[in-house]
N, C-alpha and C positions, 0 to 999 in steps of 0.2 A: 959517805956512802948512804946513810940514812936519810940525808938530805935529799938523796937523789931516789931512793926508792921512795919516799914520801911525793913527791913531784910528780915522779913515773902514776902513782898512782891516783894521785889528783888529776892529773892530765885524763886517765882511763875513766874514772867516775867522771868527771863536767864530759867525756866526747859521749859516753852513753847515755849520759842525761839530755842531752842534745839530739841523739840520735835516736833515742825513746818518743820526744817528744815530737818526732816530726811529722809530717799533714801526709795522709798518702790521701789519693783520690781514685774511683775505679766505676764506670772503666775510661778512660782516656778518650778525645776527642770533642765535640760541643755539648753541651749542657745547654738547655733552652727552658726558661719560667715566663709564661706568662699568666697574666692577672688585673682585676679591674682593682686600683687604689684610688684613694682618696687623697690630693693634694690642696694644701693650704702656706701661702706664702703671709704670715702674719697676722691680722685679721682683716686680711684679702679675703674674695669671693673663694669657697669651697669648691673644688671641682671634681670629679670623677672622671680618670684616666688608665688607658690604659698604659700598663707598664710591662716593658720585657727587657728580659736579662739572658743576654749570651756569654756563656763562658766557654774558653780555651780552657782545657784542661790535661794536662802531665799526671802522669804517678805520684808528682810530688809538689807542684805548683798548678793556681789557677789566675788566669788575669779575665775581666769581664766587660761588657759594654752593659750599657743603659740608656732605653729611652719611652719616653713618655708618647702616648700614642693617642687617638681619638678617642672618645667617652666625650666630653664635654669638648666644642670648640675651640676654645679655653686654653684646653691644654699647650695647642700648640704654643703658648705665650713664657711657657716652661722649658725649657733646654737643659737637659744635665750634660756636663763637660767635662772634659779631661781624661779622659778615656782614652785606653784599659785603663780600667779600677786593678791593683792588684786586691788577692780574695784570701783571707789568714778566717782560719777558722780558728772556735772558740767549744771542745769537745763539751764543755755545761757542767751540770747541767744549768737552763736548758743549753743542747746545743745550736752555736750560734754559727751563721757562714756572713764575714763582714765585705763590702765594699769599700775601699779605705780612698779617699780624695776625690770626693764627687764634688763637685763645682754645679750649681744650678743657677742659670741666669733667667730669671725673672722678670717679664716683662709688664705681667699685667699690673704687678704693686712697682713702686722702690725699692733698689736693694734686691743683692744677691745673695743666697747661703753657699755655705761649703760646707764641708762633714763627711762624716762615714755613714752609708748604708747599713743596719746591723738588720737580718731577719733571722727569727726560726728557724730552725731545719730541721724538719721533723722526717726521719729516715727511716721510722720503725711503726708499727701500728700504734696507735690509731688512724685511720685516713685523716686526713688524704695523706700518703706516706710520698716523700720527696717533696713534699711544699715547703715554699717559704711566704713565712709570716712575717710580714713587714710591719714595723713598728716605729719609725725612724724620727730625730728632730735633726735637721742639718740647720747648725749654729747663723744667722743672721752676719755676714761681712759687713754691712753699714749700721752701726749703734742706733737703735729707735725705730729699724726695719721691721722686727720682726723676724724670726726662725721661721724655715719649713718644715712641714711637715708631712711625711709618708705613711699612707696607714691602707694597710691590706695584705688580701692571701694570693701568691702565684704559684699557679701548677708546672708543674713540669710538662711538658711536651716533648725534649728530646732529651736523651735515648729513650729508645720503648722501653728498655728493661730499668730493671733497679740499680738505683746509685750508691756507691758506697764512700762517707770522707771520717777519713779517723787517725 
């Protein structure tokens, strides 16, 4: 019997530790960040692009696209892939909202990266409040290629109101 209330009770602490720690998000529907970043595939040509991020969002899940837009003509030479990204956030501090299995194929160097997107979320003041601050190195798939890299701030555009992820 004491085996068994010890279980019972392990069982109860690991489901509420679980269930403590889980992602809600609010309010539910698309999320929309756009932002001019900075891409670099190695030490390829620098470019200035824009970038937007759609996410699908639940109460308790979020999956997202990504893509890279005009700034420099360039850009188009950059594809990210594999999309929906699922999005696992990281409360911080700081806190983090990741995109996990981005694939970027690279045209204008050799060599494609893959990696996770990780940016800031910054959801409280100081402004800009709902940005994400992108910081990113997605790992080089061909040895001697070179990583990418992502570097800038997106604003939020949709919903009008404020975001909440915790």
């Amino acid at each position: 019997m004491k085996k068994f209330a010890i279980l019972v009770a392990s069982s109860i602490a690991l489901f509420s530790a679980q269930a403590a720690s889980a992602t809600t998000y609010s309010p539910t529907g698309t999320w929309t960040w756009v932002g001019n970043v900075q891409v670099q595939k190695g030490t390829g040509p620098l470019l200035t692009c824009r970038l937007t991020v759609n996410a699908t969002v639940t109460a308790t899940s979020a999956t997202a696209t990504a893509s890279l837009g005009l700034g420099d003509i360039r850009c188009l030479t950059v594809s990210l892939q594999g999309a929906p990204y699922t999005v696992s956030h990281n409360p911080g501090p700081p806190e983090t909202l990741t995109l996990n299995g981005v694939y970027a194929d690279t045209t204008i160097t050799a060599g494609d990266c893959a990696g996770n997107i990780t940016a800031v979320f910054n959801d409280t003041s100081p402004a800009p409040v709902d940005a994400l601050v992108v910081n990113a190195v997605l790992p080089e798939v061909t040895a001697g290629t070179g990583n990418c890299t992502i570097v800038g701030t997106l604003l939020k555009t949709a919903p009008a109101g404020a975001i909440t992820v915790s």
